[in-house]
C-alpha positions as CSV (number, residue, x, y, z in Angstrom):
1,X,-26.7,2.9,-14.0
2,X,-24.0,0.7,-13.8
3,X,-23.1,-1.8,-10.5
4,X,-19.4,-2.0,-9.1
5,X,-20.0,-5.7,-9.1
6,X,-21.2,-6.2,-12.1
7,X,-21.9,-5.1,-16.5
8,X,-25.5,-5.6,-16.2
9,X,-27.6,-2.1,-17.0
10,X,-30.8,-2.3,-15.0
11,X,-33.7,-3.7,-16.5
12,X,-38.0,-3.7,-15.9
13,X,-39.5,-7.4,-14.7
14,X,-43.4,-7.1,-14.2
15,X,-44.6,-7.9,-10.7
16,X,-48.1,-7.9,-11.0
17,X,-51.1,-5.5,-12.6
18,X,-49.5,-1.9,-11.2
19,X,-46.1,-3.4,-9.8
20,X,-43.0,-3.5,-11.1
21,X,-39.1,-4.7,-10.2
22,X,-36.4,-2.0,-11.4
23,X,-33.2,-4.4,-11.8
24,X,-30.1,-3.1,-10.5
25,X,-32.3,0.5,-10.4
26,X,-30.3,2.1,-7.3
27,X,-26.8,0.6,-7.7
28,X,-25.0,3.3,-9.0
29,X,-26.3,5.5,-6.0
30,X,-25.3,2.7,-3.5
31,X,-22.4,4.4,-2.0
32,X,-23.5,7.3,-1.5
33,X,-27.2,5.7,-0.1
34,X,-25.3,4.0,2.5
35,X,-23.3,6.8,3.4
36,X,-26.8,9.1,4.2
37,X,-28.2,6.0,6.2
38,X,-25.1,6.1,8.3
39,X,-25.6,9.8,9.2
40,X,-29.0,9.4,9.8
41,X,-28.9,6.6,11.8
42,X,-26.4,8.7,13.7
43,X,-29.4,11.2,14.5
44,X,-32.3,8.7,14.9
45,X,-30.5,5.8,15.6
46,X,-32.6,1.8,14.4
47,X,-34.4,0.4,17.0
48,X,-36.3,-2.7,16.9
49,X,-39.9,-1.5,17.5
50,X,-42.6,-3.3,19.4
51,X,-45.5,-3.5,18.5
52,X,-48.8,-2.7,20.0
53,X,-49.6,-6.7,20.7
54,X,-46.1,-6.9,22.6
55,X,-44.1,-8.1,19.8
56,X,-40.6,-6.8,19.5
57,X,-40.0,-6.4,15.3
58,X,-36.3,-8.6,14.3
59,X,-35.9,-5.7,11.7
60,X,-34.3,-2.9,13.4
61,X,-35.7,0.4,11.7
62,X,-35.1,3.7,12.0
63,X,-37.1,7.1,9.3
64,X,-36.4,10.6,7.4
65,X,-38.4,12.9,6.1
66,X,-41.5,15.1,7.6
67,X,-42.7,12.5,9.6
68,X,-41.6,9.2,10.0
69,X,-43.6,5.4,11.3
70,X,-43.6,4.5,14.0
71,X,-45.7,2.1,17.0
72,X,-47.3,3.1,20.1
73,X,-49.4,1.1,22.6
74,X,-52.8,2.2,20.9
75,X,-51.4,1.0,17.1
76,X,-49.4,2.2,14.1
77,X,-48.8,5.7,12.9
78,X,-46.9,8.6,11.5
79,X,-45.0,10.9,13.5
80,X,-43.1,14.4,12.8
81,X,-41.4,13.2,16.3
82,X,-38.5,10.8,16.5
83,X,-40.3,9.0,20.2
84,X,-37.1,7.4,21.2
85,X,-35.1,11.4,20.7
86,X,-37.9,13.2,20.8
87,X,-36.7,15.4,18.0
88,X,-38.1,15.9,14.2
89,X,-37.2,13.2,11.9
90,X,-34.5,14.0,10.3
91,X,-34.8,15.5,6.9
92,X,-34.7,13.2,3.6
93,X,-31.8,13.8,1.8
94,X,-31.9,15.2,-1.8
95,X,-30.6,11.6,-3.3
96,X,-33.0,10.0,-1.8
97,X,-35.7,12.1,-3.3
98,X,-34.1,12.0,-6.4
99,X,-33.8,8.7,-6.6
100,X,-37.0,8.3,-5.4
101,X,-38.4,10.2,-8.1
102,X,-36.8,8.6,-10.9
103,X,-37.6,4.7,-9.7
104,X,-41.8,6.3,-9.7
105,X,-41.2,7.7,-13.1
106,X,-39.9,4.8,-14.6
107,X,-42.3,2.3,-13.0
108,X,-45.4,5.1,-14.2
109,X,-46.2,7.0,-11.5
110,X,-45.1,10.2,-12.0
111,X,-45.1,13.4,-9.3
112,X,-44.7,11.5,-6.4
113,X,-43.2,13.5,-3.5
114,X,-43.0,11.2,-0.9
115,X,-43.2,12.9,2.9
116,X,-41.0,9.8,4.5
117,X,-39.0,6.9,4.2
118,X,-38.8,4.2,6.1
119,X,-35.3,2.8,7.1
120,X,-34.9,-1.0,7.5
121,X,-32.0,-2.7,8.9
122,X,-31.8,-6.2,8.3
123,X,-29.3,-8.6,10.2
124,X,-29.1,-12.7,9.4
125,X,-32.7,-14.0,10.6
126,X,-34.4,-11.2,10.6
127,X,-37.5,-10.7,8.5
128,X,-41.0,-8.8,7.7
129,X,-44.6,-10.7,8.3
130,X,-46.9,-10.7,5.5
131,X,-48.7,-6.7,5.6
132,X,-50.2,-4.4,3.6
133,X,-49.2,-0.6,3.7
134,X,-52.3,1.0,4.9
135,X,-51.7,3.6,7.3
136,X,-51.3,6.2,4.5
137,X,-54.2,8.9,4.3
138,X,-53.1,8.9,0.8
139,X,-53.7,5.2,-0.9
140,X,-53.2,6.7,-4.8
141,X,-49.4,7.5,-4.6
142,X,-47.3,4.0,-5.1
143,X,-44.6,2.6,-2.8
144,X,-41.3,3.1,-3.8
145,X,-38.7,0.1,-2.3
146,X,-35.0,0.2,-2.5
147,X,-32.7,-2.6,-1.5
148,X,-29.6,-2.6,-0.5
149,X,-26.7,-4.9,0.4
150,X,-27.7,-8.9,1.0
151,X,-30.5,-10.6,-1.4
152,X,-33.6,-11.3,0.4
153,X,-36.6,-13.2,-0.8
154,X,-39.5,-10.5,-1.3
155,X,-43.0,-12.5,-1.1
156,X,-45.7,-10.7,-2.9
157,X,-49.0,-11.8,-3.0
158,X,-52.8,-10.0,-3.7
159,X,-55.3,-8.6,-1.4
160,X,-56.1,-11.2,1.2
161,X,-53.7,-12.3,2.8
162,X,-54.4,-15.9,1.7
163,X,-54.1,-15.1,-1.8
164,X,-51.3,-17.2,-3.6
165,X,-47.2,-15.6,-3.1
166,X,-45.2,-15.0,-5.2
167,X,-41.3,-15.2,-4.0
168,X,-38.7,-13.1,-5.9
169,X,-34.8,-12.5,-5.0
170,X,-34.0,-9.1,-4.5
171,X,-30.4,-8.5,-4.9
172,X,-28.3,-5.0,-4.2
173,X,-29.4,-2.1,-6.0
174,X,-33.1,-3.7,-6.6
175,X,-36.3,-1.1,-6.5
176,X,-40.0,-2.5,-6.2
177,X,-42.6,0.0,-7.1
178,X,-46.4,-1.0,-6.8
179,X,-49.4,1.0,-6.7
180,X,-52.9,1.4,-8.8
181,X,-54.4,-2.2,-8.7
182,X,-51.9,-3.9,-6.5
183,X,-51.2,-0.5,-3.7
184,X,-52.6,-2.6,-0.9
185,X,-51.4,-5.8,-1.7
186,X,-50.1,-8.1,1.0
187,X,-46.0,-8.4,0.9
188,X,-43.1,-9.4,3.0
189,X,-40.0,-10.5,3.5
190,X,-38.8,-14.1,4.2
191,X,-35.5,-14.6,7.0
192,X,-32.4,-12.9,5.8
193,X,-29.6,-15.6,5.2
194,X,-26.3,-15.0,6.9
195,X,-24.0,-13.8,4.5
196,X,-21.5,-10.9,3.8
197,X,-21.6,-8.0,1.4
198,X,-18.8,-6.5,0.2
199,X,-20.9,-2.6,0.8
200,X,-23.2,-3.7,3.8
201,X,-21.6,-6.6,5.6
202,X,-23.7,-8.9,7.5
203,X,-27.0,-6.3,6.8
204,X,-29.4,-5.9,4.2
205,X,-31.1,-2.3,4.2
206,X,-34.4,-1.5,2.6
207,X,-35.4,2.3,1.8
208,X,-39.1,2.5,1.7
209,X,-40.9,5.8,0.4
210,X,-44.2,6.7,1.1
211,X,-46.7,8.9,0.4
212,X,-48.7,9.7,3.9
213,X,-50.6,12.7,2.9
């Protein structure tokens, strides 16, 4: 796939036992990503979701799919309800599944269906505590990460959150996929630097596909 910005053809860089960055994976679809956010964000619009210790979240998020994650007083969960339209989700479009699919093949993990996908919305400052992705029923499917718009430094570390980070740029078009030895290992990412992208603006989004099931 090629980038409007640039001649490089994506490329594989090893993350860790299980996890793996696609260079440049998702650039060609950009456009057309972006475009699907916007009209989904025009049916569940982001919100900046607190969470069940009173913290209001600097990333503004917003899902598709069957059900979609969400917070509630009593903790984290999955949701076929939108809580703040009180509607379904709305449904995850077929690029997004495709591209979805193709990122999980590539990276090894082959016949995942992911059942939602979490839509981040990052704005200068904003940024995601070290966590593990846990909620899942299902822990053998991988996570599938796109990014989109302005670089971000992704910290990666093991299974305690203690365990030594490692910090990689992810720049537009970037897709991490872990799973197998390294699914539940701890990961965040660092305060977005003010900047401007010539697709995104001021934001950096994230797609994140997940397997609750």
């Amino acid at each position: 796939m090629l980038d409007l910005f640039a001649d490089e053809m994506p490329w594989q860089e090893p993350l860790a036992e299980g996890a793996v960055i696609l260079r440049r994976f998702a650039c060609a679809d950009a456009p057309r990503l972006l475009a699907q956010i916007a009209q989904l964000a025009a049916i569940s619009p982001f919100r900046q979701m607190v969470t069940p210790g009173g913290y209001t979240m600097s990333v503004a998020m917003t899902n598709c799919g069957e059900v979609g994650w969400t917070t509630d007083r009593h903790g984290y969960l999955y949701s076929t309800m939108d809580p703040l339209t009180s509607q379904p989700w709305p449904d995850m479009p077929g690029i997004f599944k495709k591209l979805s699919d193709a990122a999980s093949t590539a990276a090894g993990y082959p016949d995942f269906a992911p059942d939602a996908c979490l839509i981040n919305r990052y704005a200068p400052g904003a940024k995601l505590s070290l966590h593990q992705d846990k909620d899942e029923l299902n822990l053998q499917k991988p996570i599938v990460s796109v990014s989109l718009g302005l670089p971000a430094v992704f910290q990666f570390g093991g299974l305690k959150r203690n365990f030594p980070l490692k910090r990689v740029m992810l720049e537009h078009g970037d897709v991490v996929v872990w799973g197998g030895p390294s699914r539940l290992f701890y990961h965040g990412i660092l305060p977005l630097k003010a900047a401007l992208h010539p697709l995104t603006g001021e934001y950096r989004f994230n797609l994140t596909f997940r397997h609750t099931r």
